[in-house]
DSSP file (Angstrom, degrees, kcal/mol; ACC not computed):
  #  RESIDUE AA STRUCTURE BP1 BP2  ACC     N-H-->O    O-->H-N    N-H-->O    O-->H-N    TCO  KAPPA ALPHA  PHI   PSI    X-CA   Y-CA   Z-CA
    1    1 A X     >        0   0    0      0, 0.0     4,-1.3     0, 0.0     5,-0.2   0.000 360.0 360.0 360.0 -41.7   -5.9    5.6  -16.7
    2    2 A X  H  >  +     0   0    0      2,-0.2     4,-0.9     3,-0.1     5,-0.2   0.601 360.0  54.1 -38.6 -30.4   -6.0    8.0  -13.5
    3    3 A X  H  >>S+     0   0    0      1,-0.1     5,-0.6     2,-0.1     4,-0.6   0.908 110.4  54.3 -84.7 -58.2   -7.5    5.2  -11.3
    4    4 A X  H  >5S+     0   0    0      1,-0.2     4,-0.7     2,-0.2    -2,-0.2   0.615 112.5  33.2 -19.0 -52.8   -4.4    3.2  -12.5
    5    5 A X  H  X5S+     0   0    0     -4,-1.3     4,-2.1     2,-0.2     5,-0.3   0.915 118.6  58.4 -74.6 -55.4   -1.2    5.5  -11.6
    6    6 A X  H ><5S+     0   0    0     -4,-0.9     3,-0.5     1,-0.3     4,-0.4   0.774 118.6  28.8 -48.9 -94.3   -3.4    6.5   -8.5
    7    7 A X  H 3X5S+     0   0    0     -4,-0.6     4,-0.7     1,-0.3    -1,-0.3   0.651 126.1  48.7 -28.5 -31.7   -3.6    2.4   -7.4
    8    8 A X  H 3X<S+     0   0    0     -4,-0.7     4,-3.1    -5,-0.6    -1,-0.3   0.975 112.5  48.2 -78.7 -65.5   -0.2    1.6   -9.0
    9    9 A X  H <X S+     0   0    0     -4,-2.1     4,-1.1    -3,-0.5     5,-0.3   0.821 111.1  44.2 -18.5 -90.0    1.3    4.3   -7.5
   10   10 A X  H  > S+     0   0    0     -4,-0.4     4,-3.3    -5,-0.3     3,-0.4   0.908 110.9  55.5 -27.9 -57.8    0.1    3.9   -3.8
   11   11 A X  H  X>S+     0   0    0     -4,-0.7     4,-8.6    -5,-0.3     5,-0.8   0.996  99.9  60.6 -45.9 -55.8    0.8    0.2   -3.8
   12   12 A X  H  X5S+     0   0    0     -4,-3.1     4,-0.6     1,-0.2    -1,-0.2   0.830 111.6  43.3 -20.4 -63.0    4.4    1.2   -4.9
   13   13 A X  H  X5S+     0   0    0     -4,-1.1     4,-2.2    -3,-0.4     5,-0.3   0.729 107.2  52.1 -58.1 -44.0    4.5    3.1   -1.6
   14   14 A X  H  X5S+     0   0    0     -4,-3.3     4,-1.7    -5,-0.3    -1,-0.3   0.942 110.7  49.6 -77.5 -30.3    3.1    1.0    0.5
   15   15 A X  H  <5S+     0   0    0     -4,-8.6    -2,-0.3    -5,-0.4    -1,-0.2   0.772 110.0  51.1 -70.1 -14.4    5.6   -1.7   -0.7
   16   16 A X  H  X<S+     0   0    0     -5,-0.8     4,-1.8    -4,-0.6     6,-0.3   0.832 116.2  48.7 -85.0 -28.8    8.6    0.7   -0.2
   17   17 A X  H  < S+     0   0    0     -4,-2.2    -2,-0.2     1,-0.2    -1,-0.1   0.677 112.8  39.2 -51.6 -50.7    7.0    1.1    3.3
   18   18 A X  T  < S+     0   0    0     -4,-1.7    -1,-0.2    -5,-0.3    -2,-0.2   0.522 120.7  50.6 -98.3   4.0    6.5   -2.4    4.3
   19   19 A X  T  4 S+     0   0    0     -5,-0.2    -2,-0.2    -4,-0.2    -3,-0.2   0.815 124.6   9.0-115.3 -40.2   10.2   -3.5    2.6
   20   20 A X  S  < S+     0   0    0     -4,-1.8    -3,-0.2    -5,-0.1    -2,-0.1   0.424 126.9  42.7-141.7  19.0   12.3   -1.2    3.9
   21   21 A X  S  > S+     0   0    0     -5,-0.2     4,-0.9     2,-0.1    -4,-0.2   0.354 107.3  66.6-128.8  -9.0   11.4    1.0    6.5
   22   22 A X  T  4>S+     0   0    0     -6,-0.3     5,-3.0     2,-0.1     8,-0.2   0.592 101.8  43.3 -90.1   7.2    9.5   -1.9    8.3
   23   23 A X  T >45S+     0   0    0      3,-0.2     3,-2.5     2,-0.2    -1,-0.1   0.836 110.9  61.4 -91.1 -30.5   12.7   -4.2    9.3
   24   24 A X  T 345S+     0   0    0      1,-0.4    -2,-0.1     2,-0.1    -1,-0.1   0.916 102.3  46.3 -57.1 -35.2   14.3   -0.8   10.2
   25   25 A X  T 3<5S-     0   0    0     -4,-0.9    -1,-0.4     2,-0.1    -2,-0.2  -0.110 123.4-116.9 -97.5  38.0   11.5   -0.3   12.9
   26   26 A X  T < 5 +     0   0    0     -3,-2.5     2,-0.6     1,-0.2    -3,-0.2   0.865  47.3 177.5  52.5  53.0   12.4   -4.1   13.8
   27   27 A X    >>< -     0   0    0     -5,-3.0     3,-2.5     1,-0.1     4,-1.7  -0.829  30.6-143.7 -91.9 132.8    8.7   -6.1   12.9
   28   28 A X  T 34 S+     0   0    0     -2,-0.6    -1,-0.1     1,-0.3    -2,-0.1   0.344  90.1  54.3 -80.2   9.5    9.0   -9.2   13.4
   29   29 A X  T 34 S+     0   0    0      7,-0.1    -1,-0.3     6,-0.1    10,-0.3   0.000 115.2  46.2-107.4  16.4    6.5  -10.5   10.1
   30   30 A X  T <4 S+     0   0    0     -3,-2.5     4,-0.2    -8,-0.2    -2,-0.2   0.478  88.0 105.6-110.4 -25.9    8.7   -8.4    7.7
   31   31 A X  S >< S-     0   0    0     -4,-1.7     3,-1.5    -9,-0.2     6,-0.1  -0.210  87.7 -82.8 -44.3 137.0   12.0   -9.4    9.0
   32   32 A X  T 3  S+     0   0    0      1,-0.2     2,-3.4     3,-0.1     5,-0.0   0.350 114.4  23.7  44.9 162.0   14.2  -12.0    6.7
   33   33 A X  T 3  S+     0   0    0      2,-0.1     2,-0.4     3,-0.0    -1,-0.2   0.033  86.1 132.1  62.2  -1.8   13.2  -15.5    7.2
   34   34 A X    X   -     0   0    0     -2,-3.4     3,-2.1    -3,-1.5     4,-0.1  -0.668  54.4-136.4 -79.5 135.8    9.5  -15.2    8.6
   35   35 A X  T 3  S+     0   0    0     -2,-0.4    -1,-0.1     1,-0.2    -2,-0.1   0.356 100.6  57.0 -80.5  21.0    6.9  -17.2    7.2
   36   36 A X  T >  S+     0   0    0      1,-0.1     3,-3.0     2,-0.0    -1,-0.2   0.135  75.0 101.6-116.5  26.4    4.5  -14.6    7.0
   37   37 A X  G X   +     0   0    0     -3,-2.1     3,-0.5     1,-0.3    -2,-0.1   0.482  68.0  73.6 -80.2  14.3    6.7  -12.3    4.8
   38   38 A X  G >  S+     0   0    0      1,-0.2     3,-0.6     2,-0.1     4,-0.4   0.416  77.9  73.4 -95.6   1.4    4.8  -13.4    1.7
   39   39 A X  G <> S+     0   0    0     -3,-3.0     4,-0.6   -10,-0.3    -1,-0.2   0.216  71.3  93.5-115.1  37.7    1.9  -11.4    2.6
   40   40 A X  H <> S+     0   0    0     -3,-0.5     4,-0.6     2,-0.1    -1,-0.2   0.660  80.9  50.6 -21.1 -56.5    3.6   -8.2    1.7
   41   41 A X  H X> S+     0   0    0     -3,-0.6     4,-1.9     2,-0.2     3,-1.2   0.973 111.3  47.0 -84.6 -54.0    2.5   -8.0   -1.7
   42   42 A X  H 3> S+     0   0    0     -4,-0.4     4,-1.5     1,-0.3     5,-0.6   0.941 105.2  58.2 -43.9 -72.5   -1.0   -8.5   -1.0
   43   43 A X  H 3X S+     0   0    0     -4,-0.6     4,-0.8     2,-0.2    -1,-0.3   0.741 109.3  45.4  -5.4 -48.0   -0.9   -6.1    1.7
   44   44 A X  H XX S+     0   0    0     -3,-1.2     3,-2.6    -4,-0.6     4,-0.5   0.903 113.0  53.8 -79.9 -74.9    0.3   -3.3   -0.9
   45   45 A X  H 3X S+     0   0    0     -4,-1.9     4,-0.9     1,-0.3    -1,-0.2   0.731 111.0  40.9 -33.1 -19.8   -2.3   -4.6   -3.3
   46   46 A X  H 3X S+     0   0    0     -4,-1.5     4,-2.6    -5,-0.4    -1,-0.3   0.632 112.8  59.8 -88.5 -26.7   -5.1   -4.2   -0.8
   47   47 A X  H XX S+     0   0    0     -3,-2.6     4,-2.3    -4,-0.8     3,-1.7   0.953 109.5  46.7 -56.1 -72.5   -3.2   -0.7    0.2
   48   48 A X  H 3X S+     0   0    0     -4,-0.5     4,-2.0     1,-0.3     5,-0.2   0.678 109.2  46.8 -32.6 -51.5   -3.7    0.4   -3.4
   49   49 A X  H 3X S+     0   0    0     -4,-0.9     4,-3.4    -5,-0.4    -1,-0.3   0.826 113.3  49.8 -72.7 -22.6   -7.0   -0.4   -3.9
   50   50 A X  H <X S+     0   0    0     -4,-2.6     4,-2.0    -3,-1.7    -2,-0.2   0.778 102.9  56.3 -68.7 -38.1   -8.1    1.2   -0.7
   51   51 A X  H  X S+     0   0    0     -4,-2.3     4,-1.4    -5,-0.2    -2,-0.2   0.956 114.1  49.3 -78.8 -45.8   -6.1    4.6   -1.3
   52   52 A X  H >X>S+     0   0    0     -4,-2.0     4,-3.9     2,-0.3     3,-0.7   0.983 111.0  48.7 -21.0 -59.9   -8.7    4.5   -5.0
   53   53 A X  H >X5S+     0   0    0     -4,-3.4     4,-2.6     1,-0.3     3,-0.5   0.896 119.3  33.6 -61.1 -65.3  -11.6    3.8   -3.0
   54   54 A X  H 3X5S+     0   0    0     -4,-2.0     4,-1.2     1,-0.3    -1,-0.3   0.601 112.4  63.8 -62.3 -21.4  -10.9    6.7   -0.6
   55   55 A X  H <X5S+     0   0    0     -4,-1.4     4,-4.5    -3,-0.7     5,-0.3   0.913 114.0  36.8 -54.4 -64.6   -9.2    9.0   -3.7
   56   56 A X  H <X5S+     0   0    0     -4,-3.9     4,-2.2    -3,-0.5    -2,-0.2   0.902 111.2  50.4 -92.4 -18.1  -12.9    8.9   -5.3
   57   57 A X  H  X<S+     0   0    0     -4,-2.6     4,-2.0    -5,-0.7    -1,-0.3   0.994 115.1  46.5 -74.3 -32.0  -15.3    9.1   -2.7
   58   58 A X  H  X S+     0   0    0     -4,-1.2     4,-2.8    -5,-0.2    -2,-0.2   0.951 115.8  51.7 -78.8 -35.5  -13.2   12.4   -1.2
   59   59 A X  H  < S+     0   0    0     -4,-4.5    -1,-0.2     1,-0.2    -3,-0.2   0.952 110.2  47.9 -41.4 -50.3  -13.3   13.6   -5.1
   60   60 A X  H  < S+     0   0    0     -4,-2.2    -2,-0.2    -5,-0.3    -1,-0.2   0.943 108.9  50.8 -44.8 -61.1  -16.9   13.0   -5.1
   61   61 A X  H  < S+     0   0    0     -4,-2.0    -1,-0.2    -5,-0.2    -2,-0.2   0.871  86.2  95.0 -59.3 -38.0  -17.3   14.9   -2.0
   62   62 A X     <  -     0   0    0     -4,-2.8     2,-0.3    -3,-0.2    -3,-0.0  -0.174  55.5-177.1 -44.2 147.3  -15.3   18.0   -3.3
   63   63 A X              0   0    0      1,-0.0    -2,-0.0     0, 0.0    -3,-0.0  -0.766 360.0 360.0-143.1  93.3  -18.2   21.0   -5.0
   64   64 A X              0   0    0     -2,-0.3    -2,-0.1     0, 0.0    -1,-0.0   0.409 360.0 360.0 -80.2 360.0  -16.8   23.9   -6.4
């Protein structure tokens, strides 16, 4: 359930990231009316799973 919130979570971010704080910084594949604005959602979906993968290998690496 932990890898879940982690991965949901992040994605979240990365879509709040790429939605509304990327037009601000003017790119021009997020803007309105581009025809690559559809790859948004992957993008977050890839985001997610990539902040997991890196979440449990740095867990791993912790040894108390």
């Amino acid at each position: 359930m932990k890898d879940f919130f982690i991965r949901a979570i992040s994605g979240f971010i990365i879509l709040f990231l790429l939605l509304y704080i990327a037009p601000m910084l003017q790119m021009e594949w997020v803007q309105p009316g581009s025809p690559y604005r559809f790859m948004i959602v992957p993008l977050a979906l890839v985001g997610g799973w990539a902040c997991l993968f890196f979440f449990k290998r740095f867990e791993k690496k912790k040894t108390w």
